[in-house]
N, C-alpha and C positions, 0 to 999 in steps of 0.2 A: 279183666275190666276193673277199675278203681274203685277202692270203697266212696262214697260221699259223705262228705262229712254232714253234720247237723246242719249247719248255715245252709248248706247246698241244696237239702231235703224240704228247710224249711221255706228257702227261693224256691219253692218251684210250685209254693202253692196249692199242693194237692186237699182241696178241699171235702173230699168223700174220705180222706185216708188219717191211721196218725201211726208216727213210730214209734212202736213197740218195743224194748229188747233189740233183736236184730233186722227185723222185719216193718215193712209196711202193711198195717191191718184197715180191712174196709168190713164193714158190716151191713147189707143189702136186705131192707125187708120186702118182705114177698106174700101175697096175698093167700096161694098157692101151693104145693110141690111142682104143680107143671109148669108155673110161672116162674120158681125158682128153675125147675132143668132148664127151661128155654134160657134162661139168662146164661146159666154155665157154658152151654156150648154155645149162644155166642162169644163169652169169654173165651173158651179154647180153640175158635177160630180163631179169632184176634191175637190168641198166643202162638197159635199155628205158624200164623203170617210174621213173628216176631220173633220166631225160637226159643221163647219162655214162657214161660205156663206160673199160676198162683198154685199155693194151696187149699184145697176148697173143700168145705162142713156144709152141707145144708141141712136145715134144722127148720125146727116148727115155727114157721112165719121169716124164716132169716135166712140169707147166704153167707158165710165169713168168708171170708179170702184175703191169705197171706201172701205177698210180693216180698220174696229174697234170694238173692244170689248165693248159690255156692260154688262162688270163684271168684268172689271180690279180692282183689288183691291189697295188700295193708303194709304196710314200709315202716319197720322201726328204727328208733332215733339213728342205728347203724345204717337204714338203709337197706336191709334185708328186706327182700318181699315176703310173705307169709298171704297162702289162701284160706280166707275166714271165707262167711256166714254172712255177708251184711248186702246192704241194697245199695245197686247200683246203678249206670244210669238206663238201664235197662228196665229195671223196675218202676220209675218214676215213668218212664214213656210209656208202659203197658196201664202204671194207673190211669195215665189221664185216659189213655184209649177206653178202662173197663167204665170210668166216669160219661162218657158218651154211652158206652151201649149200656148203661144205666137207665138213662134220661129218654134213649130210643125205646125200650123195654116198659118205660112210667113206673120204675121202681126206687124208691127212694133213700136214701143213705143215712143213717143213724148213726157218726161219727164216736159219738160219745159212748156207746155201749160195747165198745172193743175191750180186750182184755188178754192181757198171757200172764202165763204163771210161769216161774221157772224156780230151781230149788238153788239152795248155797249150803255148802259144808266147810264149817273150819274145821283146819287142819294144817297140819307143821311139815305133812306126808303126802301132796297130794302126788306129784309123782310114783309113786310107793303104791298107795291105793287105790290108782283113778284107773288100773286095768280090770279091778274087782267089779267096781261100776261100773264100769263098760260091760263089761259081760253080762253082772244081774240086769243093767237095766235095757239093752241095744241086744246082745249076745255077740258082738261083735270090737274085735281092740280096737276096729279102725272107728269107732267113734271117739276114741280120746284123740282130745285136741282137733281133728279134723283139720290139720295143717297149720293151724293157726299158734305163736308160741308158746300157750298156755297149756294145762291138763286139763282142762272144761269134756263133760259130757256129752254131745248134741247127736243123735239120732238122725240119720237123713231121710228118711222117712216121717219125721215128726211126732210118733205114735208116743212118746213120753217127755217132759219138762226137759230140756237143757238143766247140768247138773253145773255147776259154779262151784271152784275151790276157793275160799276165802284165809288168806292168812291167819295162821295162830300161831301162839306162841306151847310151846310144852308145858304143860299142867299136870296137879293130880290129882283137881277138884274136881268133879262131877258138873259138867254145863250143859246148855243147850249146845249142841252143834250146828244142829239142820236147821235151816228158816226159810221160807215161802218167800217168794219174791214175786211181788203182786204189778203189775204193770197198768197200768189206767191210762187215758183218755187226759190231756192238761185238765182241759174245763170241769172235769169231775174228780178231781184230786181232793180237794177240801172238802167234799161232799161225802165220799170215800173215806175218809178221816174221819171226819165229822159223826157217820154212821158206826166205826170204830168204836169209838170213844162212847157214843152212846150205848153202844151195846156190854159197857164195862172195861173198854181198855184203855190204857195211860200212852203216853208219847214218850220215850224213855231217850231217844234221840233226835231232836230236827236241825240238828248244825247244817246237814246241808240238803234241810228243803228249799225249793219245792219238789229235788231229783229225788231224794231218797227221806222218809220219813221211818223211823223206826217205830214201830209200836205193841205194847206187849198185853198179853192176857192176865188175865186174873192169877194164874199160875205160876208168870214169870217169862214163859213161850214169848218168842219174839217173831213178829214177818214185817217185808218191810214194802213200804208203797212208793213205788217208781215211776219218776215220767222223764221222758226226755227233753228236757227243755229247750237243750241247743237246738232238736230238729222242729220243735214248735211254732207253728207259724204267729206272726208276729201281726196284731189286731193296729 
């Protein structure tokens, strides 16, 4: 099935959801644990009947659930298919379905409090060293790349951050390598920032906010604040 692109995700509307990374995230509060199970397993009827399923945390007062494909198909500028990670239209039809048994349930969606992390390593090797991360962090090769043309780390089970190779050049100064890649909600992006900055830290890149803001600690540590803005819906 076809990846969708941003424009397509953001047609369609999905008002309980927002894209994250690769995924569609919803955040469900819940008075309850009973209230929250009951909710799940109307969700995984409603996946039942669809042959898709989210991934699903319930937590103290909340449900998360993530909507993504692993068989979205992706076509480079050659024309090769390549199977990633991303939402298709598969996913977009089970939101809107988990959007109704929401609303059946009287459980309410707190769109803004979604969030993924995922990690970035520069490196000049990632080829070279992306089977080491895969084993320390999956135990498994078959998480590098996951079909897709990159060396990227992703876990299919979910149980640890997507690992991201970032270009570099060869060096023999001492840098940061690793940085946090913090994914937020549009509406709370500057807010997110804002909190940053208050608590001590500088913006060291925003050439191209609002997707990507770079900001760094008091030591120099850098993570960076991501939104997707192509799939954001448009007010």
């Amino acid at each position: 099935m076809d990846m969708l692109k941003g424009e397509q995700i953001a047609a369609a509307n999905l008002t309980d959801w927002r894209k994250l990374a690769q995924g569609l995230h919803a955040r469900y509060l819940v008075d309850d644990f009973g209230t929250g199970a009951r909710f799940v397993v109307a969700v995984g009827e409603a996946g039942d009947a669809l042959g898709h399923h989210p991934r699903v945390s319930i937590g103290d007062g909340h449900v998360d659930l993530e909507l993504v494909s692993d068989d979205a198909v992706y076509r480079d500028d050659e024309g090769t298919e390549h199977v990633v990670e991303w939402v298709t239209r598969q996913d977009v039809d089970l939101a809107r379905r988990i959007t109704e048994i929401a609303a059946d349930h009287g459980v309410a969606a707190d769109p803004a409090s979604v969030g993924e992390i995922e990690l970035g390593l520069d490196t000049a090797h990632s080829a070279t060293i992306a089977p080491v991360w895969a084993a320390l962090l999956t135990g498994s090769a078959e998480s590098q790349g996951r079909g897709s043309p990159s060396d990227e780390i992703r876990d299919a089970t979910g149980r640890v951050p997507n690992l991201w190779f970032g270009d570099a050049e060869e060096h023999d100064t001492p840098r940061q390598r690793f940085h946090i890649e913090v994914y937020v909600a549009p509406e709370v992006v500057d807010q997110r920032i804002a909190a940053a900055l208050a608590a001590g830290g500088t913006v060291v890149d925003d050439s191209d906010a609002p997707s990507l803001t770079v900001i760094a600690d008091q030591d120099g540590n850098t993570g960076v604040v991501c939104v997707d803005v192509s799939a954001a819906q448009k007010e």
